[in-house]
Structure formats: structure tokens, C-alpha cells
TIFITI-855996 format. One record per residue (C-alpha): residue number from 1; chain; y, x, z. Coordinates in Angstrom, 2 decimals. Layout:
<r resi="NUM" chain="A" c2="Y" c1="X" c3="Z"/>
...
//
This chain:
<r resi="1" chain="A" c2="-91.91" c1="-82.25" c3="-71.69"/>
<r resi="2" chain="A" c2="-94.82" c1="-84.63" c3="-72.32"/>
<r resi="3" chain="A" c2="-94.07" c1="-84.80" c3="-75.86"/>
<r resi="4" chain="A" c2="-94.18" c1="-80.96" c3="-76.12"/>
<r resi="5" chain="A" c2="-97.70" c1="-80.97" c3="-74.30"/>
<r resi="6" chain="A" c2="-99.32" c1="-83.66" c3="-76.53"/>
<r resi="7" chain="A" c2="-98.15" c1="-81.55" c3="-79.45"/>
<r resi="8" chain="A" c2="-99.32" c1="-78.18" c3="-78.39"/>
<r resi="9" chain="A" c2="-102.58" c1="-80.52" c3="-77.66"/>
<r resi="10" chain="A" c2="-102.90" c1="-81.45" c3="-81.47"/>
<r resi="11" chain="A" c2="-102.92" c1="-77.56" c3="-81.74"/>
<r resi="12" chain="A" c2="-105.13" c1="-76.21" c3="-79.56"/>
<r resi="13" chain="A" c2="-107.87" c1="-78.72" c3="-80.86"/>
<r resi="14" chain="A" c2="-107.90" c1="-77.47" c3="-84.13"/>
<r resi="15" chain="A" c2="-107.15" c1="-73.66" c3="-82.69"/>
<r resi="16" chain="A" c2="-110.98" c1="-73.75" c3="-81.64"/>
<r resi="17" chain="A" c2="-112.22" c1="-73.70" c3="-85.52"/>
<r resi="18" chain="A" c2="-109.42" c1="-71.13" c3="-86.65"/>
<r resi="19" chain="A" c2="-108.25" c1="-68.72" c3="-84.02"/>
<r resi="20" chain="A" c2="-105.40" c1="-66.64" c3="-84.85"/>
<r resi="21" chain="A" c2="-103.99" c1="-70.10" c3="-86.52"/>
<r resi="22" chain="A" c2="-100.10" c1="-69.64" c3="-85.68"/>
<r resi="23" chain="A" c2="-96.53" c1="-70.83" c3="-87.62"/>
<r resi="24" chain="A" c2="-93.94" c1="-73.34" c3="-87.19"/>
<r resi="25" chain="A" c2="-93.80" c1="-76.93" c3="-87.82"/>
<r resi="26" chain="A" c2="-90.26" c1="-78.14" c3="-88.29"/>
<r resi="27" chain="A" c2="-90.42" c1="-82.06" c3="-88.21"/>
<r resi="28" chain="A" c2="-87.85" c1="-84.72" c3="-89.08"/>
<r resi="29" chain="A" c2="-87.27" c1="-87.67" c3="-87.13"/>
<r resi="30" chain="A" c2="-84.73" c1="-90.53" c3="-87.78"/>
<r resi="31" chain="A" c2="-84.20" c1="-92.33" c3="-84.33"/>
<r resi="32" chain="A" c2="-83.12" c1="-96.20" c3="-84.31"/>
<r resi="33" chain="A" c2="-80.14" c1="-97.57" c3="-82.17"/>
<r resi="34" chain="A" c2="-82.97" c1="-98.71" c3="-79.98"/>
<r resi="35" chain="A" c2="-84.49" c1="-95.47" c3="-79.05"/>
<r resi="36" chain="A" c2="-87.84" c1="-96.45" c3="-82.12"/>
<r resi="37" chain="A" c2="-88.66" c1="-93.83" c3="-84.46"/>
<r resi="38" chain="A" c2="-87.82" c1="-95.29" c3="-87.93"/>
<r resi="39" chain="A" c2="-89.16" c1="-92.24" c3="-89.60"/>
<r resi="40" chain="A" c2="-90.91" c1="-88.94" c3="-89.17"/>
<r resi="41" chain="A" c2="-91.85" c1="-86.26" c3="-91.72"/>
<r resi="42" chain="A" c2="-92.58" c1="-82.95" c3="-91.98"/>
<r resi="43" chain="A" c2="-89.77" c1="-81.05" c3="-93.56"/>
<r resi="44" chain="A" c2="-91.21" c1="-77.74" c3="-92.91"/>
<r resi="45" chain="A" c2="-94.41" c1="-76.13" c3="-92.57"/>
<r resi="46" chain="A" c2="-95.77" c1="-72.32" c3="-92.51"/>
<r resi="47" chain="A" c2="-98.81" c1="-73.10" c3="-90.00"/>
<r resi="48" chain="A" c2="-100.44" c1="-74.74" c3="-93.18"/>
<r resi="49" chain="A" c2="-102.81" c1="-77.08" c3="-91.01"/>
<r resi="50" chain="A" c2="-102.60" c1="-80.27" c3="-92.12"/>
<r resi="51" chain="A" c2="-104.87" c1="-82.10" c3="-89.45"/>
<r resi="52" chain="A" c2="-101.66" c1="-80.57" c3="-86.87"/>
<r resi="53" chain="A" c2="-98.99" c1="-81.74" c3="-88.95"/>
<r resi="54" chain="A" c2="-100.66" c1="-85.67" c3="-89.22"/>
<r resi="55" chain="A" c2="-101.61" c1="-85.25" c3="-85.04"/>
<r resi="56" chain="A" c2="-97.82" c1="-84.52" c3="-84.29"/>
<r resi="57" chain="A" c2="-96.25" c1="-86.41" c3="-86.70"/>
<r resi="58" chain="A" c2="-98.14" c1="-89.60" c3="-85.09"/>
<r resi="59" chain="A" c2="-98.04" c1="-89.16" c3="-81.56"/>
<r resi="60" chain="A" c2="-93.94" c1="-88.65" c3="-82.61"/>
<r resi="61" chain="A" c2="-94.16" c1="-91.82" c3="-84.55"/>
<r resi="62" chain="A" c2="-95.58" c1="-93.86" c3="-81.59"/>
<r resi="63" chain="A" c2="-93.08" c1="-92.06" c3="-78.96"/>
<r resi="64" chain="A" c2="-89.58" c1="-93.47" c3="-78.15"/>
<r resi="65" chain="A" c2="-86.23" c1="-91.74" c3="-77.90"/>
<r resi="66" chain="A" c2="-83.41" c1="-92.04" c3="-75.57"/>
<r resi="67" chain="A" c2="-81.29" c1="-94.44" c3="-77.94"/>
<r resi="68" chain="A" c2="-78.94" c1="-92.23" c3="-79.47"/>
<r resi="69" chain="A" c2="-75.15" c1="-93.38" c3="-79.52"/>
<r resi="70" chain="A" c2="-73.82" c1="-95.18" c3="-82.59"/>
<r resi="71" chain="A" c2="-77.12" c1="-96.08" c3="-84.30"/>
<r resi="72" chain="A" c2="-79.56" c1="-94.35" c3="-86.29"/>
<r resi="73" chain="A" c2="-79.46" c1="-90.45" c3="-85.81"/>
<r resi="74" chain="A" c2="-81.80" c1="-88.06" c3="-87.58"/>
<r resi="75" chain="A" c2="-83.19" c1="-85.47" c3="-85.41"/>
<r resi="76" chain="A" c2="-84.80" c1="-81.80" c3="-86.78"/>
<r resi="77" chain="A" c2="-87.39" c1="-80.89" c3="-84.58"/>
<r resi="78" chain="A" c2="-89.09" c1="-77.12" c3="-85.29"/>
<r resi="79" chain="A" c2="-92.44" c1="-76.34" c3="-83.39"/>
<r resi="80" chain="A" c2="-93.50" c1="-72.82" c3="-82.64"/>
<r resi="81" chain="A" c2="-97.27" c1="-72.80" c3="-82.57"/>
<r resi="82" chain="A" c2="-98.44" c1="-69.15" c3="-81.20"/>
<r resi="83" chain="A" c2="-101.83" c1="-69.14" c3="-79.81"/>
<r resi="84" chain="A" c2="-101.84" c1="-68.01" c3="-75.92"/>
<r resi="85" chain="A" c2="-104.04" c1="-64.59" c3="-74.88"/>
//
């Protein structure tokens, strides 16, 4: 989805001063009963690019969630980064 595109964004921005630059980011996300993020943080991370990790983990920040049922969930989210020929 839009999400997805906005992350692969992050990505391909910083893809143009390190080709090749591939791995996975696995992000977790606690969602309110509202549908707000309440947290985000990166729980996993083998691309090793931090100026990714802080573009995804903010635009996921400053998205919004269908509100889950029964409150606060927490939500593992793993990225495949793999740069397209």
C-alpha cells in the first residue's frame, strides 16, 4: 500500500549513494485503541543504514492504523529492501 511505497521511498533515496545496499528492516509498532501509533522501534536490522531505519520509522510514527480490537496491540513489521535491476 501507500505505507509500503513511502518506505521503499526512504530506500531508494539513500540507494543512489550505495548501490547494492540490500537487508531487512523488521520494525515494531505498538498501535493505540484509536488507530495512533504509541510507539515504533526498530527491533531488527541487517540493512545497517541508519538514515532508512529513522525515514521509516517516522513516516510509521506519523501514519495511523485501523484501530485494532481491544486496545493497544503491538504489531512486528519486517521490510525486505532488495534493490530492483
Amino acid at each position: 500500500g501507500e505505507r509500503a511505497a513511502k518506505a521503499r521511498s526512504c530506500y531508494r533515496r539513500v540507494l543512489l549513494d550505495r548501490p547494492g545496499l540490500r537487508g531487512t528492516l523488521t520494525i515494531s509498532v505498538r498501535v493505540g485503541s484509536g488507530g495512533q501509533v504509541c510507539s515504533v522501534a526498530v527491533t531488527g536490522d541487517d540493512l545497517g543504514d541508519p538514515t532508512v531505519a529513522a525515514c521509516v520509522t517516522n513516516l510509521i510514527h506519523t501514519g495511523r492504523f485501523p484501530a485494532p480490537e481491544g486496545g493497544c496491540v503491538d504489531a512486528v513489521v519486517p521490510m525486505n529492501f532488495v534493490p530492483k535491476p
